[in-house]
C-alpha positions as CSV (number, residue, x, y, z in Angstrom):
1,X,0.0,0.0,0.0
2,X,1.6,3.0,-0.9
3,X,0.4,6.5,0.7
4,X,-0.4,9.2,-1.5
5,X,-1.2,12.2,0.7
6,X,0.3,12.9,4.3
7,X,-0.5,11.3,7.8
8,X,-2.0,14.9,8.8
9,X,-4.2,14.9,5.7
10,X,-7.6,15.1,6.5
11,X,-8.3,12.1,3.9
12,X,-5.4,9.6,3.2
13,X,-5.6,8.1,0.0
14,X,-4.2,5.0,-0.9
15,X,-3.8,2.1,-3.7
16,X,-4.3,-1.2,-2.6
17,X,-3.8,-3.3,-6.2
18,X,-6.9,-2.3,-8.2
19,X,-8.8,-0.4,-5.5
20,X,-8.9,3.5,-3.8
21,X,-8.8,3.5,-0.8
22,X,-9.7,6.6,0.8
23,X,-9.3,6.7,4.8
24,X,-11.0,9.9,7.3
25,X,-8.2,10.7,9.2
26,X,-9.5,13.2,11.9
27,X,-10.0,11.0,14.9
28,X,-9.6,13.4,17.6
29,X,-13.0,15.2,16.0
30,X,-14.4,12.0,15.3
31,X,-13.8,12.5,11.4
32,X,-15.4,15.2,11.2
33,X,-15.4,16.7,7.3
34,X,-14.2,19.8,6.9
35,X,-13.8,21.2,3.4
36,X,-10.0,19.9,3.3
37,X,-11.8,16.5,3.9
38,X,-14.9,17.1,1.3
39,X,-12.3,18.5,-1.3
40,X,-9.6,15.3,-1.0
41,X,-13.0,12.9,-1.2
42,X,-14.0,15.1,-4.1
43,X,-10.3,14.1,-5.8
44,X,-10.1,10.9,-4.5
45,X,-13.9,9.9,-6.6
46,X,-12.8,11.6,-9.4
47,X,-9.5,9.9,-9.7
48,X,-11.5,7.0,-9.2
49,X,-13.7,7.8,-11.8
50,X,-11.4,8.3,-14.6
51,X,-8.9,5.7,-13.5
52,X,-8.6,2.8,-16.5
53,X,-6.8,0.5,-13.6
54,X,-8.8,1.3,-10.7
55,X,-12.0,-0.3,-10.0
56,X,-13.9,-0.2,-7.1
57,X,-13.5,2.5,-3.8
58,X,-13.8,1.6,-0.3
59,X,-14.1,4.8,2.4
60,X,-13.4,4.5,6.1
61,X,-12.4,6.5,9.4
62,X,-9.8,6.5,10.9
63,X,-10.1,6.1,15.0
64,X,-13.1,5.1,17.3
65,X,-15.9,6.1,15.1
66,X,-16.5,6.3,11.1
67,X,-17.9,9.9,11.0
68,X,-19.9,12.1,13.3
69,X,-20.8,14.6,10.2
70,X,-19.7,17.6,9.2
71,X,-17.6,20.4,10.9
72,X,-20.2,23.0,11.2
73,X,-18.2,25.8,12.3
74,X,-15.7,25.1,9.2
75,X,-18.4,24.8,6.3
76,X,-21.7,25.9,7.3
77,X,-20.3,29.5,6.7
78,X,-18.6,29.0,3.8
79,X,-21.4,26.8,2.0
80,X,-24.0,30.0,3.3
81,X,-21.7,32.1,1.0
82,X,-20.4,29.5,-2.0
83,X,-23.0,26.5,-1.4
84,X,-21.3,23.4,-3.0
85,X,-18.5,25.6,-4.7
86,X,-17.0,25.6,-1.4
87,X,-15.7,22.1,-2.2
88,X,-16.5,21.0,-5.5
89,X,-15.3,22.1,-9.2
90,X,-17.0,21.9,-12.0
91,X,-16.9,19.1,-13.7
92,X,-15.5,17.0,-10.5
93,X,-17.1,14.1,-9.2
94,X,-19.4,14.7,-5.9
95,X,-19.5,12.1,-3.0
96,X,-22.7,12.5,-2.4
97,X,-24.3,12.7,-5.7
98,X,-25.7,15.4,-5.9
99,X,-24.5,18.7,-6.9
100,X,-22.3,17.1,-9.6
101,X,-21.7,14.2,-11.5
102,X,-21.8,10.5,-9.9
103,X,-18.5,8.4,-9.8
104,X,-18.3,5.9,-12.5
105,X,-17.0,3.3,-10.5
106,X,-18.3,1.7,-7.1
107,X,-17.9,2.7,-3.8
108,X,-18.3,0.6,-0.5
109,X,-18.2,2.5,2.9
110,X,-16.9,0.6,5.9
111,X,-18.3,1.7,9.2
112,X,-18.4,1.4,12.7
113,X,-18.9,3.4,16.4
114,X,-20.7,6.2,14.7
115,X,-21.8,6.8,11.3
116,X,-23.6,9.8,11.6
117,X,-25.4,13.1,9.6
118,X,-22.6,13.7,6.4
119,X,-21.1,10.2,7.8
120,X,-24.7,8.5,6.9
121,X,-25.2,10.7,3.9
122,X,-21.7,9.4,2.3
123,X,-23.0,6.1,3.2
124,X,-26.2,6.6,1.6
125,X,-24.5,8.0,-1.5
126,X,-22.0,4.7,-1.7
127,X,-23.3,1.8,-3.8
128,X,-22.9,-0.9,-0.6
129,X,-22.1,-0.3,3.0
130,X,-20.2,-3.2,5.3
131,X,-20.9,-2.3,9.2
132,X,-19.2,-3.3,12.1
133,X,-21.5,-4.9,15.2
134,X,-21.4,-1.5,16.9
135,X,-22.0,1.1,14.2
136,X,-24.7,3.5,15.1
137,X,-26.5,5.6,12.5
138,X,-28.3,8.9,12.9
139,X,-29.2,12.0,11.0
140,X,-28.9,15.0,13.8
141,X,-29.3,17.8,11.6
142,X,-32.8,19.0,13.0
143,X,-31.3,18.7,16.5
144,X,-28.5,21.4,15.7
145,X,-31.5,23.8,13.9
146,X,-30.5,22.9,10.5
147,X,-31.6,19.9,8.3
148,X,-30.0,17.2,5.7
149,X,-27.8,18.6,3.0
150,X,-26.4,15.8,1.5
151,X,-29.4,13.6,0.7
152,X,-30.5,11.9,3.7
153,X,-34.4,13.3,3.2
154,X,-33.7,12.2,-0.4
155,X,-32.2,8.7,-0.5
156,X,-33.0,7.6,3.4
157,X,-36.9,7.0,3.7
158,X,-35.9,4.6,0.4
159,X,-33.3,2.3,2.2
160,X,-34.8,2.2,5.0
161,X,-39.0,3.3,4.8
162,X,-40.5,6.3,5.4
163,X,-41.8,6.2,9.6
164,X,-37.9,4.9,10.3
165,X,-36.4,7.6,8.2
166,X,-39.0,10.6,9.3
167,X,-38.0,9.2,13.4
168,X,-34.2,9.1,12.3
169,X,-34.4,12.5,10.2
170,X,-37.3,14.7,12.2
171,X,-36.5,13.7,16.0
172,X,-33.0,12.8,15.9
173,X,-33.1,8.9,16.2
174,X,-31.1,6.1,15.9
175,X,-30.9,2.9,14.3
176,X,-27.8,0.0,14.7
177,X,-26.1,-2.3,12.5
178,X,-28.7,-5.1,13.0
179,X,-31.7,-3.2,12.2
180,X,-29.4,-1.5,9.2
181,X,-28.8,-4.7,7.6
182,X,-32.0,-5.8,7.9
183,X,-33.4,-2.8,5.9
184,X,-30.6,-3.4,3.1
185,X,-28.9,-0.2,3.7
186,X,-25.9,-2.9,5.2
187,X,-24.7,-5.7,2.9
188,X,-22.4,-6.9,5.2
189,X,-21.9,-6.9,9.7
190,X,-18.3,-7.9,10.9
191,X,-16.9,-8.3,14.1
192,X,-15.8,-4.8,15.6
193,X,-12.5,-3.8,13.8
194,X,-13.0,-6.1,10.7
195,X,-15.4,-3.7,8.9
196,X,-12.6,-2.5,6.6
197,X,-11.8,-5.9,5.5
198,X,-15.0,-6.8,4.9
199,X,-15.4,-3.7,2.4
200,X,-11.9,-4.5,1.1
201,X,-13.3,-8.3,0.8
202,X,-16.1,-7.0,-1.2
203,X,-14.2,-4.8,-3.8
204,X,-11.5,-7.0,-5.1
205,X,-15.6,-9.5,-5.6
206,X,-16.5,-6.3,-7.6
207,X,-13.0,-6.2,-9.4
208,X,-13.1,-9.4,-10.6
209,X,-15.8,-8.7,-12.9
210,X,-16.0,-6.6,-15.9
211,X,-15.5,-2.9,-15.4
212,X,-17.5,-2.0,-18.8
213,X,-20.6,-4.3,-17.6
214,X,-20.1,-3.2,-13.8
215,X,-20.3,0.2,-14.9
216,X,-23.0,-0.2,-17.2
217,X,-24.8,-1.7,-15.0
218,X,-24.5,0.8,-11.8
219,X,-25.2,3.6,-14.5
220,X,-28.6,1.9,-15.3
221,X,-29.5,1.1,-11.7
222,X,-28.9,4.9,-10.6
223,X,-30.6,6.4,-13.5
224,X,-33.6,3.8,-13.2
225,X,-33.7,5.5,-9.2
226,X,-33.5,9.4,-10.6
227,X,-34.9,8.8,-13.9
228,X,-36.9,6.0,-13.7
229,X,-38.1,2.8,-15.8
230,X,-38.3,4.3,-19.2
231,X,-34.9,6.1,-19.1
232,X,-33.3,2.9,-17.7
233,X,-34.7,1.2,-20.9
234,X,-33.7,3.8,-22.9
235,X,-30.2,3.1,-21.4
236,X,-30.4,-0.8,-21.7
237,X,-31.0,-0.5,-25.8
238,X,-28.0,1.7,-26.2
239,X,-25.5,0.3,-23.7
240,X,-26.8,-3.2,-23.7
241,X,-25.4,-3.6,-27.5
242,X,-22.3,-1.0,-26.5
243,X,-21.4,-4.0,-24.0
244,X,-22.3,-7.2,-25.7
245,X,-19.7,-6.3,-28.5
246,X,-16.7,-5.5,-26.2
247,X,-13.8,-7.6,-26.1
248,X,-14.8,-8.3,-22.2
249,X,-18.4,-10.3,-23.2
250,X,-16.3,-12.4,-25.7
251,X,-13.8,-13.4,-23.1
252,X,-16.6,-13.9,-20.6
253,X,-18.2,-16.4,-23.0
254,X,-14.7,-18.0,-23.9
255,X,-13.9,-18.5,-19.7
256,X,-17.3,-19.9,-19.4
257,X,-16.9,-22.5,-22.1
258,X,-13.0,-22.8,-21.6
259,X,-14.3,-23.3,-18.0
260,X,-11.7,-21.2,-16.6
261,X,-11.5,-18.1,-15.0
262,X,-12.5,-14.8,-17.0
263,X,-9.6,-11.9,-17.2
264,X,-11.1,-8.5,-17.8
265,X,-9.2,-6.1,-19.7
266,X,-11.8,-3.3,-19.8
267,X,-12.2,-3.0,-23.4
């Protein structure tokens, strides 16, 4: 693993063979995300994006918890005067999805202690989530007089219903791991301290497939969520042929009658 920005970076970013790595490295503010952390994210998914080598993310914290949110007093200010500008270029990809354009690639949080407000939000925003036993999640926006900015109100009543999301984001609740997995916002519980693992586990499953197809496919599984049915279809007819005659479906089909493991070459 070689480290790519310093220990004191808010965010350290790292290679591990085929997938980013991307690590909150505030613990003594409980990873909280200040725009030094929401601009490296910002990099870090955008690297990932337009990366031919790399293919899947995995984001976790550094210390006793994943994320507690955002450091108010560092970007509630600045995002009063710039909004999303205050961490996000044109053109760059957003963590959260929503003020600019999506990753291309997958992302898998890894969480545990607590995952809350921008922590659960980055959560929401990544494709799967693998929890430790004794994550806790909560959206505490309300609680502090302000409310979600990141997509909670938007993406959390859908993972997990709307009376569990409404007591999470209106009154400040909480939810575990358990009860998180059960919903299907958690793929995956570990033991405490294998959470990272367990996400890194689940990548290098994602990286052996084929990046075209794996792309394809998350493409047309977001689009069906903002766009819905008939602009997934609409997707399907023109990517569905764009895939079937890459040079990753023939050797799919050759591994599977060669009965031997397919390599990818993303092309």
């Amino acid at each position: 693993m070689s480290q790519e920005a310093g220990q004191e970076a808010a965010v350290v970013v790292t290679e591990v063979d085929d997938i980013l790595v991307m690590r909150l490295n505030r613990p003594r503010v409980k990873n909280a995300l200040n725009r030094e952390a929401l601009r490296i994210l910002v990099d870090a998914y955008t690297r990932l994006s337009n990366s031919r080598e790399l293919r899947c993310g995995v984001v976790h914290g550094e210390g006793d918890v994943f994320c507690a949110g955002l450091d108010l007093a560092d970007v509630i200010p600045a995002s009063i005067e710039e909004g999303a500008n205050t961490y996000l270029k044109p053109g760059q990809c957003d963590p959260f999805r929503l003020y600019g354009p999506a990753c291309s690639k997958p992302v898998i949080s890894a969480v545990h202690g607590r995952c809350y407000t921008a922590g659960l939000e980055l959560t929401l925003a990544a494709d799967m989530c693998v929890a430790s036993r004794d994550t806790q999640f909560g959206q505490q926006e309300t609680t502090r007089g302000i409310f979600p900015l990141g997509g909670a109100t938007i993406r959390l009543p859908k993972a997990i219903g709307w009376g569990s999301a409404m007591h999470c984001i209106l009154a400040g609740g909480q939810f575990g791991a358990e009860e998180a997995h059960r919903w299907g916002l958690v793929q995956v519980v570990t033991e405490p301290g294998e959470q990272l693992q367990g996400a890194l586990d689940l990548a290098r499953e994602v990286a052996k497939c084929a990046p075209l197809a794996v792309q394809a496919a998350l493409a047309n599984a977001r689009l069906a969520q903002t766009d819905g049915v008939r602009a997934a279809v609409d997707h399907i007819r023109t990517e569905g042929r764009r895939i079937a005659l890459s040079a990753d479906a023939r050797e799919g089909m050759m591994s599977m009658m060669e009965r031997r493991a397919a390599k990818f070459a993303g092309c």
